[in-house]
C-alpha positions in Angstrom: 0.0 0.0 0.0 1.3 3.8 -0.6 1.7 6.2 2.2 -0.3 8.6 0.0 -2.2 10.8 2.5 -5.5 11.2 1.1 -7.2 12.9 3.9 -4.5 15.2 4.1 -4.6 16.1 0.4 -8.4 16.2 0.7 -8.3 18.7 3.3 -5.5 20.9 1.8 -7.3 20.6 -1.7 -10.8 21.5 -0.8 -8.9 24.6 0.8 -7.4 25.8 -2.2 -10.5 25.2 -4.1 -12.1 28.2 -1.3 -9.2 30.2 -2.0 -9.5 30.0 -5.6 -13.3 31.0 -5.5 -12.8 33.6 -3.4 -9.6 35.1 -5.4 -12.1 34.6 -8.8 -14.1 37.1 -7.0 -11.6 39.9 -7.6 -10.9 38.7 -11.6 -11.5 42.2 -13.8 -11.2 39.7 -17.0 -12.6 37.1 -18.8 -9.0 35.5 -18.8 -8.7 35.4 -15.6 -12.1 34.3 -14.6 -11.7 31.3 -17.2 -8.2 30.3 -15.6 -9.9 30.4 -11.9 -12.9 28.6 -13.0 -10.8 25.5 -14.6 -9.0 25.5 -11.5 -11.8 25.5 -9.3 -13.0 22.3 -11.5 -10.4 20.2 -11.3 -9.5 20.6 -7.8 -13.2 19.4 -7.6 -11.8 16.4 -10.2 -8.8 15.5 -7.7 -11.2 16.0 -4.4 -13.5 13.6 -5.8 -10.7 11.1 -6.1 -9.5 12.0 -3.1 -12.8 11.5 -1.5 -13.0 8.0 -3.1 -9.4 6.6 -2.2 -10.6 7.7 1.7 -13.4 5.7 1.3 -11.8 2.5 0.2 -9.2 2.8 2.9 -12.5 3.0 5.3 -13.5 -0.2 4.0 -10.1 -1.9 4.1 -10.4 -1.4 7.8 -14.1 -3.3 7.7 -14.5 -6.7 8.5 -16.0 -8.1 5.6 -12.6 -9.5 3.4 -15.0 -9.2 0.6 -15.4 -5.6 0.6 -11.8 -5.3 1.8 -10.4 -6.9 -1.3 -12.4 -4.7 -3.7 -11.4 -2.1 -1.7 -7.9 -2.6 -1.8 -8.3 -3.1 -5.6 -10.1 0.1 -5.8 -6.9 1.6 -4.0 -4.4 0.4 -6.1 -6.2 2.0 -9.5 -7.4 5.6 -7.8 -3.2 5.6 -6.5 -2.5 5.1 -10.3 -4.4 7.7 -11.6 -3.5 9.9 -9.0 0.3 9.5 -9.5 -0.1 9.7 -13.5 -2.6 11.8 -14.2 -2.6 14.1 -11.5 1.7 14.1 -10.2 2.7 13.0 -13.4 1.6 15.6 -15.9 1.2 19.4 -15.7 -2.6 20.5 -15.8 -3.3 22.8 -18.3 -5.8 25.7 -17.2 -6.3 27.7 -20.5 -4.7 26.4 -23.7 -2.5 23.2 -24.2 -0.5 22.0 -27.5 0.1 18.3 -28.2 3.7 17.8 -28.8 4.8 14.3 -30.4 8.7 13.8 -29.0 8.8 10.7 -31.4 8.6 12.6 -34.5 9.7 16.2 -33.1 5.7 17.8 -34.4 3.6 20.4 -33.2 0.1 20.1 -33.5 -1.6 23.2 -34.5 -5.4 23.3 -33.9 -6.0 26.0 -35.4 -5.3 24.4 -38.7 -5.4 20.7 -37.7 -2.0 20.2 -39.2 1.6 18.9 -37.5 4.2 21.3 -37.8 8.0 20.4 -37.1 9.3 21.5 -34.0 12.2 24.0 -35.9 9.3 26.1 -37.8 7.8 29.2 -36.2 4.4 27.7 -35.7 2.2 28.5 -32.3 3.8 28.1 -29.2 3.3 28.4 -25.4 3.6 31.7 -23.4 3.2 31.6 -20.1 0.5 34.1 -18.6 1.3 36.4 -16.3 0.4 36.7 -12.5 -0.9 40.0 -13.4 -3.2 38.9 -16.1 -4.3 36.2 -14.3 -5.7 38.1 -11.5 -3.2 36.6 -9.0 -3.9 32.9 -9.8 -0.1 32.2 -10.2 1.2 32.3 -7.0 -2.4 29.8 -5.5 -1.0 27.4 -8.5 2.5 27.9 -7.0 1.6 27.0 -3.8 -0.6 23.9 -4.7 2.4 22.8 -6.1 4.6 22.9 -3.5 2.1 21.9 -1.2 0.0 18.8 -2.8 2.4 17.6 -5.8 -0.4 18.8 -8.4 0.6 21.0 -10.7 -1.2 23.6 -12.8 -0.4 26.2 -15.6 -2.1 28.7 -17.0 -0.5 29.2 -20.9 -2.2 30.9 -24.2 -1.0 29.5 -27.8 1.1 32.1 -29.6 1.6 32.1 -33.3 4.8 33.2 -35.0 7.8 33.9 -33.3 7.5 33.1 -29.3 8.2 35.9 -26.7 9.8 34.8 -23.7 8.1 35.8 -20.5 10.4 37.3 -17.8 12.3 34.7 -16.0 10.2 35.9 -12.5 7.2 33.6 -13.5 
């Protein structure tokens, strides 16, 4: 069994979720309202988890072996998704590009071609903390605090600009 903390998480989750919602309260833009609203959601995704790996490890402490084996299995998948889906990739709050490493392509919804790496086809720029209504430094912290990570990036097309290295 992991020595995942899933009460803990659910706890420090559901309180970053507040935060968020009352931070969105302060948004002047529709950027910055969309970014604290996809937030808000899949903190709701990861608490839900969270809410179901607590109650599997209820019922591992039951007496029914029955129950106790589902629930262990139950366990094992929700720890899986948790660590790849959740730990293992970056969440993407506003726009995302698929990148194929095999073949060094860019995929380019906007057209719904692949692009080679080496052209100047869209890219990600980050979004600043200013822009985004103060949302960086919550994603910061959930970071730190939980493992999850979020960011918050907009597709640019043509040449990228580099955001400041403060981000």
């Amino acid at each position: 069994m992991s020595d995942i903390d899933y009460l803990t998480l659910f706890t420090r989750l559901n309180g970053f979720r507040s935060i968020a919602t009352i931070n969105r309260v302060a948004c002047d833009t529709d950027l910055a309202r969309c970014a604290h609203d996809r937030l808000i959601a899949k903190l709701g995704d990861v608490i839900e988890l969270m809410t179901r790996a607590i109650e599997a490890k209820r019922c591992l402490l039951g007496a029914d072996p029955a129950r106790a084996e589902q629930a262990a299995e139950d366990l094992y998948w929700i720890e899986a998704e948790f660590e790849h889906r959740w730990i293992g990739q970056v969440q993407p709050l506003l726009d995302h590009l698929d990148i194929d490493l095999a073949t060094q392509e860019i995929f380019d919804p906007r057209t719904k071609r692949w692009y080679p790496l080496a052209e100047s086809g869209p890219s990600l720029q980050e979004v600043t903390d200013h822009d985004l209504c103060g949302l960086r430094e919550i994603i910061d912290q959930i970071a730190g605090e939980t493992g999850v990570s979020f960011h918050a990036r907009r597709i640019v097309y043509g040449p990228a600009v580099l955001a400041p290295s403060g981000l």
